[in-house]
Each structure stands twice: as structure tokens, then as C-alpha cells.
C-alpha positions as CSV (number, residue, x, y, z in Angstrom):
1,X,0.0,0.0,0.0
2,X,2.7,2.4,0.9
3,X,4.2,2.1,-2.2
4,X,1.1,2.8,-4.6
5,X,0.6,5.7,-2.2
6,X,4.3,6.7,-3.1
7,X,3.7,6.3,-6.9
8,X,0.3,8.5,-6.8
9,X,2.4,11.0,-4.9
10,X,5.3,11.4,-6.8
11,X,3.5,11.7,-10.4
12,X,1.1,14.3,-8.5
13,X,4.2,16.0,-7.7
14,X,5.4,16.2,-11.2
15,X,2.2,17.4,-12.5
16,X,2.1,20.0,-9.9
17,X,5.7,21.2,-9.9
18,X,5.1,21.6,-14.2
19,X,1.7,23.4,-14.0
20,X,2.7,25.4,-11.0
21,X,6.2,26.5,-12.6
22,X,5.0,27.2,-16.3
23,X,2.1,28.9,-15.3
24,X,3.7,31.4,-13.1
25,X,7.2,31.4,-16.0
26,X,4.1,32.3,-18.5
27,X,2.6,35.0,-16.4
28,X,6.0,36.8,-16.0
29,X,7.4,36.4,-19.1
30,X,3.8,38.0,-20.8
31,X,4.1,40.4,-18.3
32,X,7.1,41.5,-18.6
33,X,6.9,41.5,-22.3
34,X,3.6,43.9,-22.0
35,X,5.5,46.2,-19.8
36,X,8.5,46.0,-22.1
37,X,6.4,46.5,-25.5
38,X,4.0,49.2,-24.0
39,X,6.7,51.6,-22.1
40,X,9.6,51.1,-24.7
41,X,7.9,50.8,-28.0
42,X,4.4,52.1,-27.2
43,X,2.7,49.4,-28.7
44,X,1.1,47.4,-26.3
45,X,0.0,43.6,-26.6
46,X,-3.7,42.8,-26.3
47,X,-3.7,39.2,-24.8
48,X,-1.4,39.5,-22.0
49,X,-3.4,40.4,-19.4
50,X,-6.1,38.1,-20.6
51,X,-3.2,35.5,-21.0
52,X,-1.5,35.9,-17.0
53,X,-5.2,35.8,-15.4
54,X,-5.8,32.2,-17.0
55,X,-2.4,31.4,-16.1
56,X,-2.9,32.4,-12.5
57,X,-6.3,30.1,-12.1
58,X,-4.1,27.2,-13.4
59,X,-1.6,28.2,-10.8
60,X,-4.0,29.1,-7.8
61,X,-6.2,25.9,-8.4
62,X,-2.9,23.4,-9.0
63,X,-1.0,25.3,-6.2
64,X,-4.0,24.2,-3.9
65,X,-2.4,21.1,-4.3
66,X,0.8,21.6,-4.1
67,X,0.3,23.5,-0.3
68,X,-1.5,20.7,0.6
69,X,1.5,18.5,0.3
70,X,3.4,20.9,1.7
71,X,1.7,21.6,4.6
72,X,1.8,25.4,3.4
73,X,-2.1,26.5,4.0
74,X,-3.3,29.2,6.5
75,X,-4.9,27.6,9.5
76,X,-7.0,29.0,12.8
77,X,-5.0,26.9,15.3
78,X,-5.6,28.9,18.3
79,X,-8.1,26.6,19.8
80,X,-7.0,23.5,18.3
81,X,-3.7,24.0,19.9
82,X,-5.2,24.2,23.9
83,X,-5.6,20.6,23.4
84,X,-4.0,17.5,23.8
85,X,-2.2,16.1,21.0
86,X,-4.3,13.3,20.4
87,X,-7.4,14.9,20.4
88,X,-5.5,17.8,17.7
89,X,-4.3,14.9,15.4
90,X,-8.4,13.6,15.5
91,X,-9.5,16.8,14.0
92,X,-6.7,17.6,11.7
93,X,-7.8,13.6,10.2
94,X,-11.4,14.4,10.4
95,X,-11.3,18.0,9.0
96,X,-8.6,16.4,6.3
97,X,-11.6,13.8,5.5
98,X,-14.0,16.2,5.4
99,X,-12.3,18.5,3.0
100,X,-11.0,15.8,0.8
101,X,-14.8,15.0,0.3
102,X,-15.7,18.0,-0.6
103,X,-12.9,18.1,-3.5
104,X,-14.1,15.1,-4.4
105,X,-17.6,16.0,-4.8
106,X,-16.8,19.3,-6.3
107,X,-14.8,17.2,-9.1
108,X,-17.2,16.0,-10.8
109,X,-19.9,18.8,-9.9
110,X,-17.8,21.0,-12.0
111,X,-17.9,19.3,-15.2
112,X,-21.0,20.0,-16.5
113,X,-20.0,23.4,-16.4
114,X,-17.3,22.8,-18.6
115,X,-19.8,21.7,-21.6
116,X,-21.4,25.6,-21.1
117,X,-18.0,26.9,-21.9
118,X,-17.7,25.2,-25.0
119,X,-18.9,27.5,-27.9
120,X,-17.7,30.9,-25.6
121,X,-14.1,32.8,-26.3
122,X,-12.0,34.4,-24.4
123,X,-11.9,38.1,-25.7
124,X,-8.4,38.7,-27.2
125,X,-6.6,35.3,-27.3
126,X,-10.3,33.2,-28.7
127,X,-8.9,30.4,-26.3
128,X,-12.0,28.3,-25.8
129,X,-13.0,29.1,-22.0
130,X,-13.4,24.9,-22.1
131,X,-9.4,25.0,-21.3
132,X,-9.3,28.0,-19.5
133,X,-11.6,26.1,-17.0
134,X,-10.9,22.2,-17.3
135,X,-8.3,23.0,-14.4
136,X,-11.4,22.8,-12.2
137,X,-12.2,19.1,-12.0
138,X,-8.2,18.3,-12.1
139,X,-7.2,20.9,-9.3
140,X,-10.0,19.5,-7.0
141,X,-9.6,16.4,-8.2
142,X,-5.8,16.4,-7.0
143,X,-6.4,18.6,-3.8
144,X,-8.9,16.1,-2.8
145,X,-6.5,13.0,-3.5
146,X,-3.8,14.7,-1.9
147,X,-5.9,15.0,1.5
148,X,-6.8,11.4,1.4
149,X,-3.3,10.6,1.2
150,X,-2.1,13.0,4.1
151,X,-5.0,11.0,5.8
152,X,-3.6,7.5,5.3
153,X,-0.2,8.5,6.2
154,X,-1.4,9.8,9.3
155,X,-3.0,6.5,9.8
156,X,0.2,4.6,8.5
157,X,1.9,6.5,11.0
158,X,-0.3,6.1,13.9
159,X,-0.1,2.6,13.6
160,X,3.6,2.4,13.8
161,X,4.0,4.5,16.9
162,X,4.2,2.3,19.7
163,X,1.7,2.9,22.2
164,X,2.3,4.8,25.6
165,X,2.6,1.7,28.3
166,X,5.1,0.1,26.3
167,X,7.5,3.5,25.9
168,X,7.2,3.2,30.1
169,X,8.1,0.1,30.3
170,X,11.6,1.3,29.1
């Protein structure tokens, strides 16, 4: 189990690390190119702005992702951390459930809205919004599969640890 776990992690990690890192290369390099263009020549692109917002919603819904790997999300812990240890490993599990359920459900919620943005176009590029918004069921579809394997680490990890009496008994 531990190593199918590993193999869905690592090519989950590949995907995000290209998505996250050519998005954000492609929304500084159009940029940059508009600043460049507009303030040195005067003649201004049309589709870079257009073309650095998709770009971010590939890297904002992937990167949700990637933080959950990395442990990297903003959380209210002031309660959470008056209590034992135990009972604050419970809820991170439960909440971790509970959100990866929601990504899951969102997942396939979301793809019937991708068959309304077939015949629209983006203004200045005409991208199809289809790909502008097929990162929808992917990035939840990944955030989601990412908390379920945070989960069964956790799990993996509470089994190993040995239990309390026996680490007195040394």
C-alpha cells in the first residue's frame, strides 16, 4: 500500500511542480513582455493580461495542491492547539476527511460546467473558456487525492508508533 501511495504522490508532484512553474514562468514572461512593449515601444499587446489571469487560475487551483502537500495552508489553530495532542491529530484527520470529500464532490460537480463553456471565447486570445476552466475538475480532483493521502499517512503513522505503556516500560 505504501508504495502505490508513493507512486500516486510522486506523479502528483510532477504534475504539480510543471503546472505550478510554467504557469507562473508564462505570467511573468507575458508580463514582462507587455511592460517592455508598451513603455519602450508604445505598442502594447492585447492578450497578456487576458493570457496571465488564466495562467494564475491554473496556478491558484494546482498550487491548492501543491500547499496541501506541503503543509503550506493558512490555518486557525488557536483553539485547536489548547488541546492534547491526540485529540488535535483527531481533528486535523477528520477536517482532512471532510475536506478531501468536498474536493471530491466538487470534481465531478464542475464538469458539466465545462460543456457551457464550450462555444464561448475568451476576448483577445479566442482560447476556448473549455481549457481556460478544465483546471477545475483536475485541481479539485488532486487537492482532494492529496488529503486522502495526508489521511492515510497519518493513519500509517499512527499505527507504527508504539503505544504509551510500552514506551514506560523502558
Amino acid at each position: 500500500m505504501k508504495s502505490a501511495i508513493k507512486k500516486i504522490d510522486t506523479v502528483l508532484k510532477k504534475i504539480e511542480n510543471f503546472i505550478v512553474i510554467s504557469s507562473l514562468s508564462g505570467m511573468f514572461i507575458s508580463i514582462l513582455l507587455q511592460v517592455i512593449l508598451r513603455y519602450l515601444f508604445g505598442k502594447p499587446l492585447l492578450w497578456s493580461e487576458e493570457v496571465a489571469r488564466y495562467l494564475f487560475v491554473y496556478f491558484s487551483l494546482i498550487g491548492i495542491s501543491y500547499g496541501i502537500k506541503e503543509n503550506s495552508h493558512i490555518r486557525m489553530v488557536a483553539v485547536t492547539q489548547l488541546l492534547p495532542e491526540n485529540i488535535q491529530n483527531t481533528i486535523d484527520f477528520i477536517l482532512n476527511i471532510l475536506v478531501a470529500a468536498l474536493f471530491l464532490w466538487l470534481a465531478p460537480q464542475s464538469i458539466p460546467f465545462l460543456g457551457t463553456q464550450m462555444k464561448i471565447y475568451a476576448t483577445a486570445t479566442e482560447i476556448p473558456m473549455i481549457f481556460v476552466y478544465a483546471v477545475l475538475p483536475v485541481g479539485f480532483a488532486m487537492s482532494g487525492i492529496r488529503l486522502l493521502i495526508n489521511s492515510i499517512e497519518d493513519i500509517l503513522k499512527f499505527k507504527n508508533t508504539p503505544n504509551l505503556t510500552e514506551c514506560q516500560d523502558l
